[in-house]
C-alpha positions in Angstrom: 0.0 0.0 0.0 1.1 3.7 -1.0 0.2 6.9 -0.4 -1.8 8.4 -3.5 -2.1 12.0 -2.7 1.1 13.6 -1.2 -0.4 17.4 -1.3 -2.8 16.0 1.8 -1.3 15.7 5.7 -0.4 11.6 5.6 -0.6 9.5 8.3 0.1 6.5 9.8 -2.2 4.4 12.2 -0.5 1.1 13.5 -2.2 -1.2 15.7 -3.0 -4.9 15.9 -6.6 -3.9 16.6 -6.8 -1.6 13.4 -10.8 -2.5 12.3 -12.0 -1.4 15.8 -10.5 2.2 15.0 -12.1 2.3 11.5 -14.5 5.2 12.8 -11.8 7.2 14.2 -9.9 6.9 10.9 -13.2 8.0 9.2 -13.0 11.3 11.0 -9.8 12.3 10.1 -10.2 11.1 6.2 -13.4 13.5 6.9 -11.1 16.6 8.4 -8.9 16.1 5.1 -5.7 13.9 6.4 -4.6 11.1 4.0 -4.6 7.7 6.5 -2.9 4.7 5.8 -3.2 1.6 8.1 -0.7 -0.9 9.3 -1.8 -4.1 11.9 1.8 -4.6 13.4 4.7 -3.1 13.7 6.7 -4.6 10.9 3.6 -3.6 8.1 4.0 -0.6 9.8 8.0 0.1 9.6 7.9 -0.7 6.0 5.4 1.3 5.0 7.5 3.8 6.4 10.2 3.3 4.0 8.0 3.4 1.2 6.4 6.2 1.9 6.5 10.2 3.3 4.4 10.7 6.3 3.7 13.5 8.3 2.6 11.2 11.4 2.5 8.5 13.0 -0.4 7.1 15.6 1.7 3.8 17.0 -0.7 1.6 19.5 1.9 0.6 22.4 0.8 -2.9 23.3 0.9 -4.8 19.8 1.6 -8.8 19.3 4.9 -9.5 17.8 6.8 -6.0 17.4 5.4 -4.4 20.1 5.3 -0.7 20.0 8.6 0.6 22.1 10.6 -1.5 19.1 7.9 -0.4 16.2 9.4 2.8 18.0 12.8 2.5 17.9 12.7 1.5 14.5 11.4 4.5 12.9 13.3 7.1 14.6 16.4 4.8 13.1 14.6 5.4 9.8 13.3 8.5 9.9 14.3 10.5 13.0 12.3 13.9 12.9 8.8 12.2 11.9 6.6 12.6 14.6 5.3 9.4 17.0 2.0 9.7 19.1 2.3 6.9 21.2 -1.5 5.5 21.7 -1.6 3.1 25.0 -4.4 2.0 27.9 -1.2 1.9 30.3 -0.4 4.9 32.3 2.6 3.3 34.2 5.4 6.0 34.6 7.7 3.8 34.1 6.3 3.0 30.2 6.1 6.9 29.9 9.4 7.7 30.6 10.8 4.5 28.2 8.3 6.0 25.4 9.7 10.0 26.4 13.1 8.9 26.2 12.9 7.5 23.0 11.1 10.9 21.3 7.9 10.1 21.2 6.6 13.7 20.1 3.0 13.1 22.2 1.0 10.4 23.9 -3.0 9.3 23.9 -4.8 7.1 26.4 -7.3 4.8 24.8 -10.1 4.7 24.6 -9.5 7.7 21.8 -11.8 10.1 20.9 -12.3 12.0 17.9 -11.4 15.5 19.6 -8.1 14.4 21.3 -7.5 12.7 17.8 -8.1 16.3 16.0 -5.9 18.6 17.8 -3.2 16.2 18.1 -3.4 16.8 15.0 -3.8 20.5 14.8 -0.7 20.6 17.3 1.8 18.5 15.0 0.7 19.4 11.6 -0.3 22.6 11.7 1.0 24.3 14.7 3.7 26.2 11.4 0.7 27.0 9.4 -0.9 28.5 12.6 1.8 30.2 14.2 2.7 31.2 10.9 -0.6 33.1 10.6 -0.4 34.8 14.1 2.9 35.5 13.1 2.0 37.4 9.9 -0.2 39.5 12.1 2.2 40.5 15.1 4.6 41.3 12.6 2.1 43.8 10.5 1.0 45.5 14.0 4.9 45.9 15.1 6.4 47.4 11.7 3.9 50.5 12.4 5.4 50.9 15.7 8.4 50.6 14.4 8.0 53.0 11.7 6.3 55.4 14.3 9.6 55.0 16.4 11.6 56.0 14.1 9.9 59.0 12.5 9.6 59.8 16.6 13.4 61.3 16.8 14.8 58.1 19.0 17.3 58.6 21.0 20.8 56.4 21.5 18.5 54.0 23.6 15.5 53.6 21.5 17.2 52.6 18.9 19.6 49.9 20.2 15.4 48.9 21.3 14.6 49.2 17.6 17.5 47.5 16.5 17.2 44.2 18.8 13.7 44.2 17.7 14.4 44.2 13.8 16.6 41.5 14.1 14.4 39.6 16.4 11.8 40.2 13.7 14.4 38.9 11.2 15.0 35.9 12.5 11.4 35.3 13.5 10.3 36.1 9.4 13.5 33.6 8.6 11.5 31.1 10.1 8.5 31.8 7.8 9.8 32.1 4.6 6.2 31.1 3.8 4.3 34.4 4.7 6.2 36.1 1.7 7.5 39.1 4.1 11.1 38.7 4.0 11.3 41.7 1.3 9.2 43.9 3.5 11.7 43.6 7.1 14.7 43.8 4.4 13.3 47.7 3.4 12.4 48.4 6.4 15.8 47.7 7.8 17.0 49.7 5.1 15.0 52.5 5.7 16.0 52.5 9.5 20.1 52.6 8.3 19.5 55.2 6.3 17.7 57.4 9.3 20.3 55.3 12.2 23.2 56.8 10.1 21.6 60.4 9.9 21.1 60.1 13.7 24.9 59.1 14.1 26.4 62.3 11.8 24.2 64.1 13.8 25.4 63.2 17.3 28.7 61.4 17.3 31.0 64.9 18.1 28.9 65.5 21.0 29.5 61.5 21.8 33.6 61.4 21.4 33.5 65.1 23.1 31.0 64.8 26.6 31.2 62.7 29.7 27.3 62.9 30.2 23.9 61.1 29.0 25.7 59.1 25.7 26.2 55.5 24.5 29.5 53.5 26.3 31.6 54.1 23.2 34.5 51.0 22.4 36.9 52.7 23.7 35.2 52.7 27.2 33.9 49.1 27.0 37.1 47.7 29.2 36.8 50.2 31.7 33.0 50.6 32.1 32.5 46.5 31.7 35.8 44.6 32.5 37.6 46.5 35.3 34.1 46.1 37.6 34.7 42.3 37.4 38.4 42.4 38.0 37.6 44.1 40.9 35.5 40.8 42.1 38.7 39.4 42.4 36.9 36.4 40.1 38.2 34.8 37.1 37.7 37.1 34.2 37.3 36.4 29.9 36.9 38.8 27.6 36.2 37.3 24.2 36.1 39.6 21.3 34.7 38.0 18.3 35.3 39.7 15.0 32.9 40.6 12.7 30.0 38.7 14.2 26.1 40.0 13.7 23.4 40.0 16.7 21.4 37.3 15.3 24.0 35.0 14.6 24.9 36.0 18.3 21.4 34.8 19.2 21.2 31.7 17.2 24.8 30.8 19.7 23.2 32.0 22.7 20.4 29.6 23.1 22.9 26.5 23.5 24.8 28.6 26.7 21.8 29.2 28.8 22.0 25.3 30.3 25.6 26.4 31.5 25.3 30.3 32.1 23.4 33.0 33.4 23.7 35.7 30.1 23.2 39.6 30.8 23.4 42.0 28.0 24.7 45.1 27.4 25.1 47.5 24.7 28.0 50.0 23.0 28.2 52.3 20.1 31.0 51.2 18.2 33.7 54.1 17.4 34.1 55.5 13.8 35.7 54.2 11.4 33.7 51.0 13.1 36.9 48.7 10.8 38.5 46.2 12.6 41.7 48.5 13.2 39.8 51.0 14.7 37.5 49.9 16.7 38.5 46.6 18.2 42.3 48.6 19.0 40.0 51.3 20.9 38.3 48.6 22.9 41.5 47.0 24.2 43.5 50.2 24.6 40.8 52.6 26.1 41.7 54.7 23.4 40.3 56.7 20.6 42.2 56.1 16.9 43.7 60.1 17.2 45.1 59.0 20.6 46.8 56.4 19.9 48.8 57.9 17.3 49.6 60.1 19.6 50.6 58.1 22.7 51.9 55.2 20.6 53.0 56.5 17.4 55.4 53.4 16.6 52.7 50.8 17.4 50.4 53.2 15.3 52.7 53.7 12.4 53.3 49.5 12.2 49.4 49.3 12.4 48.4 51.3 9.2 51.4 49.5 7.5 49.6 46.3 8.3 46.4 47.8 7.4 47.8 48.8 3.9 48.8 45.6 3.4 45.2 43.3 4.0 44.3 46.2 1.8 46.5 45.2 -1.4 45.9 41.6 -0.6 42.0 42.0 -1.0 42.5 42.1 -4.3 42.2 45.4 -7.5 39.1 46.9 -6.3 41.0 47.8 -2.9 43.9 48.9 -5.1 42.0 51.2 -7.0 40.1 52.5 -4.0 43.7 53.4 -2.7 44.7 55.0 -6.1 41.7 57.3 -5.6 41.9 58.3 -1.7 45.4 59.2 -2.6 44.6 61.3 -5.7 42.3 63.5 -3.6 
């Protein structure tokens, strides 16, 4: 037996007492899912080779291949298909076995036709659905956004509306579906565009005050490092080149079993290039200083620069040809 319409949800019901669930199966061929039907365990596993479900109802106590096997046999062929375990035994013990080899849910028999449905709803269409919510959060939250940034921000509003653009990113990413990837892309567009009018604007009074302004790099050792020292704990600093907030984010979910993660936020210096800004950060200096403190270790720096520079190749070579003809 094969599947003969793919474009339908298709699913799998194995149990050794398949012709007593024939009205259950009715109901879902009703609702629209494409049902297939196996009577043991093995049927069942090789109908899974054949074939591309979407889920999998596996009855627990079966003659033969009992279900925990049926189980484990699946996952070996197809490890991110979803199981619902279907059992009459509520023993923790069988739970925990069933749990710990991914069963994605679990139904106590006798079923009925409305646990059946939003198992379904949950495992099937839970992307659809969020995706639809989804598609309306983010409609409601790009007017805010546009009304924030029309509404003069301040240094602190927009790191706000920058962690929420990406957020927003990352979240659309994940719903390349709803066809709104273009719309965040302009819209993070227009906000660079009014972000770097904002910076030309303010950055003199930044480099030149000591009152209400963004922690600069050239401050971030003294204003976030040197507290901690100070603890008389052990101390890193990692400084990771050339590394965007959401792929940040994507890292920082696997560190939250082993850390406690606080966030803060600086204005990088301009130029915001490597030379510039990471050397401000571990000197506590700005560019202008350095030269002037540390001319030597300045003068070997833009020598180094000049040369990643010729190494990147003709278009670098001609921007150097034209900075130096001006």
């Amino acid at each position: 037996m094969q599947l003969t319409n793919k474009d339908k949800n298709n699913i799998l019901w194995v149990d050794d007492e398949i012709e007593s669930l024939k009205s259950n199966i009715m109901f879902l061929k009703q609702k629209g899912y494409n049902v297939l039907e196996a009577s043991n365990g093995e049927d069942g596993v090789n109908l899974i080779r054949k074939n591309d479900f979407d889920l999998v109802f596996l009855d627990e106590m079966m003659t033969g291949m009992g279900g925990l096997q049926t189980l484990i046999e699946i996952k070996d062929l197809k490890p991110s298909l979803p199981v619902v375990m279907v059992t009459k035994n509520e023993t923790e013990s069988l739970m925990e076995d069933a749990i710990g080899k991914k069963i994605s849910d679990y139904l106590i028999k006798p079923v009925n036709p409305t646990q059946l449905l939003l198992v379904c709803k949950k495992m099937l269409e839970s992307k659809k659905l969020k995706g639809d919510q989804v598609s309306k959060d983010y409609i409601q939250e790009f007017n805010k956004l546009s009304m924030a940034m029309s509404d003069n921000p301040g240094w602190e509003e927009w790191i706000d509306i920058y962690l929420k653009l990406t957020g927003w990113e990352m979240e659309l990413d994940a719903h390349p579906e709803l066809g709104l990837k273009q719309t965040i892309f302009d819209q993070k567009r227009d906000s660079n565009t009014e972000f770097s009018k904002y910076v030309e604007k303010n950055y003199l009074g930044w480099v030149n005050s000591t009152g209400h302004k963004p922690i600069l790099s050239n401050e971030v050792v003294d204003k976030f490092v040197i507290p901690e020292l100070d603890k008389n704990d052990s101390v890193f600093l990692f400084v990771i080149d050339c590394m965007r907030l959401d792929q940040w984010l994507v890292m920082e979910k696997y560190l939250y079993d082993y850390f406690n993660i606080k966030k803060s936020y600086h204005y990088s210096i301009l130029p915001t290039a490597t030379p510039y800004s990471r050397n401000a950060i571990f000197s506590g200096l700005f560019p202008s200083e350095i030269e002037q403190h540390y001319p030597e270790l300045w003068k070997k720096m833009m020598m180094m620069k000049t040369v990643r520079i010729i190494m990147n190749g003709n278009f670098c070579l001609n921007f150097l040809r034209e900075e130096g003809s001006s």
